[in-house]
N, C-alpha and C positions, 0 to 999 in steps of 0.2 A: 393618397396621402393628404386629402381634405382635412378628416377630422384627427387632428391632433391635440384636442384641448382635454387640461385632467378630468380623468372618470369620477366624479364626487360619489356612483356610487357605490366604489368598492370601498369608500372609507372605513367602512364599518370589519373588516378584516384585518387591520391594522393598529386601531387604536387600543390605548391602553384597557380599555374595556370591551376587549373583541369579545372576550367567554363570552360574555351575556347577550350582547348582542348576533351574534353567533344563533346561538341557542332558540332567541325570537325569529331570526329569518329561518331557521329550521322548521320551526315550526310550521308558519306559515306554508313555508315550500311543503311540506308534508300532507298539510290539508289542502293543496293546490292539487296535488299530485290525484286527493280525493273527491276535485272537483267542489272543493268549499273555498271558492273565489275569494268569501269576505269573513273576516272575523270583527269578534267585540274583541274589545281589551280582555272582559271577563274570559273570555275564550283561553284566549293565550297565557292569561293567569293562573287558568287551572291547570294547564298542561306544564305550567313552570311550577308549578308548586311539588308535583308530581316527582322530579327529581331533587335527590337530596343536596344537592350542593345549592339549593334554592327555598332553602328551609325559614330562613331570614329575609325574602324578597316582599318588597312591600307594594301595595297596588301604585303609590304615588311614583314609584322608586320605577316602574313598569311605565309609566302614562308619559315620564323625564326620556325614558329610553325609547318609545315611540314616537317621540316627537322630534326627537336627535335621527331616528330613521329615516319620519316622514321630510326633514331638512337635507339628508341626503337623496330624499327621491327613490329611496328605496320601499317605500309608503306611499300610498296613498288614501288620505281620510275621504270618505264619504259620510255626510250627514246624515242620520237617519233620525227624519222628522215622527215616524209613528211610535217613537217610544220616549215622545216630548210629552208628558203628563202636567208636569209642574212648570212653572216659571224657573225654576230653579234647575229643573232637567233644562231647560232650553239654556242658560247662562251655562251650564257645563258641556254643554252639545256634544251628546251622546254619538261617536264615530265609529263607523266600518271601518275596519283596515282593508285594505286588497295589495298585493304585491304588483309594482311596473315590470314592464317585462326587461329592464335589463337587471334587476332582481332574481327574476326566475334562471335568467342565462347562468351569471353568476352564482345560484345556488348547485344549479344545474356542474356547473365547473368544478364548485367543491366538492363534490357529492364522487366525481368524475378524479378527481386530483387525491379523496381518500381512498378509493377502490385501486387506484394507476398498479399496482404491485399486483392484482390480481387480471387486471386486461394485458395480455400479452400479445405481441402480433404475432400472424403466422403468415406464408406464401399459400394460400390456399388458390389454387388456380381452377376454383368454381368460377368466381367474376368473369376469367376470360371467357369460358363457353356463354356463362349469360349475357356478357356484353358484346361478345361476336352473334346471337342468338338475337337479340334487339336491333344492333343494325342493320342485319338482314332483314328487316322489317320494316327500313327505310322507306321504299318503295309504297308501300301498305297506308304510308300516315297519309298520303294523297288524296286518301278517298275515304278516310273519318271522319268522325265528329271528333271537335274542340275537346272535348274531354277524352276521351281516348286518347286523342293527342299528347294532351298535361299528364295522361296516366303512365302513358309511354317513357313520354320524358322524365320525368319522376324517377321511374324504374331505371334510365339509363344510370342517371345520376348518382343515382345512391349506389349502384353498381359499383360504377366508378370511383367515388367518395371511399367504397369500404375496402377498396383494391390500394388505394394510394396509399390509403391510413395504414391498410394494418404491413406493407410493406416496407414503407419507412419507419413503426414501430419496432418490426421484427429486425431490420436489417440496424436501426440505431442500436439495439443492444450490444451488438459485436462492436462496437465503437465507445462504449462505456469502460472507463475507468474499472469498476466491477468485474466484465467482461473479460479484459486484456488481461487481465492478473488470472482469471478462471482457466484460459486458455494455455497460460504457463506454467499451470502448477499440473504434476503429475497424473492426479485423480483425469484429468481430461480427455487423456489418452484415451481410456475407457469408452469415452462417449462421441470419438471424433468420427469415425466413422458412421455414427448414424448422422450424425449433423452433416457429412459430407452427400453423404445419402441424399438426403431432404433438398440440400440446396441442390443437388444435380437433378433430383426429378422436377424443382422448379422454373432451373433453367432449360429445361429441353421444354418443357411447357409453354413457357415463355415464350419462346423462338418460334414453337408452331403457331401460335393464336396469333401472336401478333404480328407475323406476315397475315395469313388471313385477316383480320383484322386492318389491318395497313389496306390491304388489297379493296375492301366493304369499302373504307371510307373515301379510298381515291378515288372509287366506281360513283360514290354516292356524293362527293363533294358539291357538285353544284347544285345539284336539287334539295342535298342539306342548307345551304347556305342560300338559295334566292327563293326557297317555299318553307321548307317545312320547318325552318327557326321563326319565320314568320307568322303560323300557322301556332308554334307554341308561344309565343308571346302574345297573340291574339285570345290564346288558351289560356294564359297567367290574368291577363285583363281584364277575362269575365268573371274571373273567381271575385266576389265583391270582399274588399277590405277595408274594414272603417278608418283604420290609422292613415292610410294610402288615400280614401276619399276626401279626409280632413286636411290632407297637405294639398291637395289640387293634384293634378297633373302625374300620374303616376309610370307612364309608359315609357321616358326616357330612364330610371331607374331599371326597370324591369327588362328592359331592351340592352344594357348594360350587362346585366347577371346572367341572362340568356348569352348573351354574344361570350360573356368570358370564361362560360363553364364549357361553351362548346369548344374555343377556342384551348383549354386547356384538356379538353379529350382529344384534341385532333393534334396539337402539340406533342401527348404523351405518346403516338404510334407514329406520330408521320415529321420526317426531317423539313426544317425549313431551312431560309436562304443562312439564318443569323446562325443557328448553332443545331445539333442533331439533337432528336427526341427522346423522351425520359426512358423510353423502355430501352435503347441502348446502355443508358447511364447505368440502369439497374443492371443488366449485364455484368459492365465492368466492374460493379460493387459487387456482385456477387461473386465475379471469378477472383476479387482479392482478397472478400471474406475463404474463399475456397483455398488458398495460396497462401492465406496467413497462419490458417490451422493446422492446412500440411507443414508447412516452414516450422510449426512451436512444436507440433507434434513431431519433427526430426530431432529437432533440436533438445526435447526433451529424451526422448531414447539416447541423446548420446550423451547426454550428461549422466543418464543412468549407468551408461558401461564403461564410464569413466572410472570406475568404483572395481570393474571387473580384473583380477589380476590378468597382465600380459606377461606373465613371464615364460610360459612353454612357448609362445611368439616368438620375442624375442632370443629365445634360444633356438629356435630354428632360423630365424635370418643369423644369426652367428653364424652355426654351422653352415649355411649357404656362403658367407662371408670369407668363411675359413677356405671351402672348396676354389673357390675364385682361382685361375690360372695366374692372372695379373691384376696388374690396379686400372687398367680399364674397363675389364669384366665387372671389377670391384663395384667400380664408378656406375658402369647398366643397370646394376642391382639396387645401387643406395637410391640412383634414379624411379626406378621402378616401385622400388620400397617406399621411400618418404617422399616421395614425389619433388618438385623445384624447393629447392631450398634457398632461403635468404642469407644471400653471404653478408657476411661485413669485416670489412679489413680494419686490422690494428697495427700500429705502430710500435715496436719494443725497442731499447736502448743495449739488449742484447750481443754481443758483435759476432758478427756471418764470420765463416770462414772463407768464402769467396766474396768481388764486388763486383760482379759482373749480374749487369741489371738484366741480361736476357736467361738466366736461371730462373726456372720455373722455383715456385714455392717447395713442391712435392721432392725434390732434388735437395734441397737443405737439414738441415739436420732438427729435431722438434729443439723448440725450447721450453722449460716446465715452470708455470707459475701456480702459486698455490691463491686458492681465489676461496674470498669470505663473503658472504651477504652483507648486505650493510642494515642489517634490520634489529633493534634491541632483543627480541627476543631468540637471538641466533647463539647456539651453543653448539662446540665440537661434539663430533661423533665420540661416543666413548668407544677405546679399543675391549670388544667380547670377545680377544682374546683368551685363554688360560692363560694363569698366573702360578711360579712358581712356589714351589713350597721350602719357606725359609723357618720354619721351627725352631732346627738346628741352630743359627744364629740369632736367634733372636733369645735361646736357651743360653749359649754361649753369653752372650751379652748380658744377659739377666745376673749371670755366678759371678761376672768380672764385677756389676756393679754389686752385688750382696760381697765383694773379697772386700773394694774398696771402701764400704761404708762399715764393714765392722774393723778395717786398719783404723778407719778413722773416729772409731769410736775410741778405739784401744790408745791413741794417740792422748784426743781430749781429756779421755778418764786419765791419763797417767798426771796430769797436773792439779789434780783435786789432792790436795793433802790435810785429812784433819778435816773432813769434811768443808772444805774451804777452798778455794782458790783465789790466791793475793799475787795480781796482777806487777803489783812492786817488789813480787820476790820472785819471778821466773827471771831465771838470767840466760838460759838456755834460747835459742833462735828459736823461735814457732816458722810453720809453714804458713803459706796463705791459704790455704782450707781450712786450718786452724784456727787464724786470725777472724774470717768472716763468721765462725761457727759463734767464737767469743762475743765478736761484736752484736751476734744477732740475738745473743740469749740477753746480752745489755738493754739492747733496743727496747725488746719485749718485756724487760723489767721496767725500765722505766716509763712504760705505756700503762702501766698499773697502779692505783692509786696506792696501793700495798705494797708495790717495790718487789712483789713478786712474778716465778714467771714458772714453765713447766721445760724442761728439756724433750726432744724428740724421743729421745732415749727412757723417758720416763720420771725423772726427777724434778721433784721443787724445787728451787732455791730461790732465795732471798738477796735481794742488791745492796750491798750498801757499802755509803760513798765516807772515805776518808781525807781530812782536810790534804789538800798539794796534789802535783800531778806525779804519773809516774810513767816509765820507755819501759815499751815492751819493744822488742828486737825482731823483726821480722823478715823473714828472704828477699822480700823486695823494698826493704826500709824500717826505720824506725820509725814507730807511731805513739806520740807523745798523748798520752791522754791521762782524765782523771784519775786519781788511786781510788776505783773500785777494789770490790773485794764483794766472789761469790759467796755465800754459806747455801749448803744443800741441808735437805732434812734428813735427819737419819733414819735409817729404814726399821 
């Protein structure tokens, strides 16, 4: 946790102008990749001109953006004195570009971070045999040369590197967001048992190499650690490196990287005093990867046959129900059937016909309450009963009301005389069907600007009103109102 100060040169990732600059380190990296260490600006001019969204890009507009790189460090300029012709070539000093290497890294990353969706991990348990295969070889580095030694080492390492990587790649998927939802949806079922598959052939793999493996390194421990770590850092030291010769003094670094790569292979197989070693962990991550597929995979099957009707079931525990001698047989059965059930006692305002508190429940008589969900969308059962067939009355009823509406025509027409009806000259009592009929053929004249109206019956008539009031006589009173006067039209 030395170097924690900001990286200046990812900036170029980030800012408002990543496309383009993007695009320059691309490049770069590409012809790195081809072994073209340095470019001219014109280089990377052409290659931008080259894609269309760079149709508009101007040399000057490129030299602004190089120079923002070389500030980041992500550039480096090189002078290049043989293509100084003019005085004027030397005032604009003509530059190589070359990329630093934590450039290269970072291109390297993104290059790594576009592809992520296509590198998948897998438990391939080749590495164990290769790396149970290498340190049986411990022995062997004693009596090498230095290079062989680095060559060894090399070969363990990356061993080990590709074993970790692509384990904790393959095993994070099942811990993804993605993952967990894949694993609960139905489609899954399909495909659990080869996953369960896979991971059992890796854990039995597991288990054997690296006992073996555990066994190598405790046999080899001390001659790893007091010769032949030494014998490969002696090996890293001759390899000559320029950036390492210009800082001075390179063996305490290198003595570091040695000591903590072994120190992380001997951790991953062998328990120490603080906590037990990775290849346990992975174990237990794999047997709950293995535990959680089973668990989704039950759990999906029963939600499926949730769906399936139980009712020949349940008509067979009736019948078994029915058979029952008594209600303790009863009680073995419901036991056995639905397994413990969750009581819960309730309270009712009911009154016992006993009060004697040592009466069992079962000895009481039921009490019946009628119970509604409390939810808006709750509506009684309708009764699919049959429904009787009422015709007849409904015929019946139909004649009484056609008797009563042509009495009561025959009533109203009898007071039309002279085509007219003058409400100041019935001296006769009306009925109230009568009265309302009168009143309502008025209403509806005088809602007309024309004073006229239609009767149910069929007629026009016309309203009209003569100065004074006048009593029409009614069954249930007299009703003092204006001296209207119908006239109908004659037909």
């Amino acid at each position: 946790m030395e170097y924690l100060e900001p990286i200046n040169e990812t900036s170029y990732l980030s800012v408002p102008n990543a496309q383009v600059y993007r695009k320059i380190m691309r490049c770069f990296y590409r012809e790195y990749e081809k072994m073209n260490f340095q470019l001219y600006k014109e280089d990377v001019f052409k290659v931008l001109k080259e894609d269309e969204l760079f149709e508009d890009y101007s040399m000057d507009q490129l030299v602004l953006d190089l120079n923002a790189l070389v500030k980041w460090k992500n550039l480096t300029p090189i002078q290049d004195p043989g293509r100084v012709y003019t005085i004027a070539d030397y005032k604009n000093k003509q530059y190589q570009y070359t990329m630093s290497e934590y450039a290269v890294e970072i291109e390297r990353l993104t290059v790594r971070l576009e592809n992520l969706f296509l590198e998948s991990g897998n438990l391939s348990t080749n590495f164990f045999v290769r790396l149970e295969k290498s340190l049986e070889e411990t022995e062997n580095m004693r009596n090498v040369s230095l290079k062989e030694v680095n060559e060894w080492w090399r070969l363990l390492q990356e061993d080990f590197k590709r074993l970790n990587q692509n384990y904790q790649d393959y095993l994070r998927d099942f811990y993804s967001g993605k993952s967990e939802q894949l694993m609960k949806s139905v489609e899954f079922i399909v495909h659990k048992d080869k996953f369960i598959k896979y991971l059992n052939e890796f854990v039995q793999e597991l288990q054997r190499h690296s006992r073996r493996i555990e066994q190598i390194l405790r046999k080899n421990l001390p001659l790893m650690e007091n010769e032949i770590l030494e014998k490969v850092i002696q090996s890293e030291l001759d390899i000559p490196h320029a950036l390492l010769e210009i800082h001075g003094n390179a063996e305490p670094s290198i003595r570091e990287n040695v000591q903590g790569k072994w120190n992380s292979l001997k951790n991953w197989f062998i328990d120490s005093s603080k906590r037990e070693c990775e290849c346990k962990k992975v174990l237990k991550i794999t047997n709950d990867v293995i535990r959680s597929i089973i668990q989704n995979a039950a759990l999906l099957v029963q939600i499926q046959n949730w769906g399936i009707s139980r009712k020949d079931d349940y008509r067979k525990f009736l019948q078994l129900f029915l058979k029952c001698e008594d209600l303790d047989e009863a009680r073995r059965l419901s036991a056995h059937v639905f397994g413990i059930q969750r009581i819960q006692h309730f309270k009712t305002i009911e009154p016992r016909e006993e009060d004697s508190i040592n009466n069992s429940i079962y000895e009481e008589e039921p009490a019946l309450f009628l119970l509604k969900p409390h939810t808006r969308n709750y509506r009684e059962r309708k009764d699919k009963r049959g429904f009787e067939n009422k015709a007849m009355e409904k015929m019946l009823q139909r004649e009484a009301y056609l008797r009563q509406t042509r009495k009561q025509k025959e009533i109203v027409l009898h007071y039309i005389k002279d085509h007219k009806i003058c409400f100041s000259e019935i001296e006769e009592t009306v009925s109230e069907e009568t009265r309302l009929i009168f009143l309502q053929w008025i209403a509806q004249a005088n809602m007309s600007s024309a004073k006229t109206g239609r009767t149910e019956y069929g007629q026009e008539y016309r309203l009209i009103r003569r100065k004074g009031n006048c009593r029409l006589r009614c069954e249930d009173g007299t009703l003092t109102m204006p001296n209207y006067i119908l006239e109908f039209k004659a037909v």
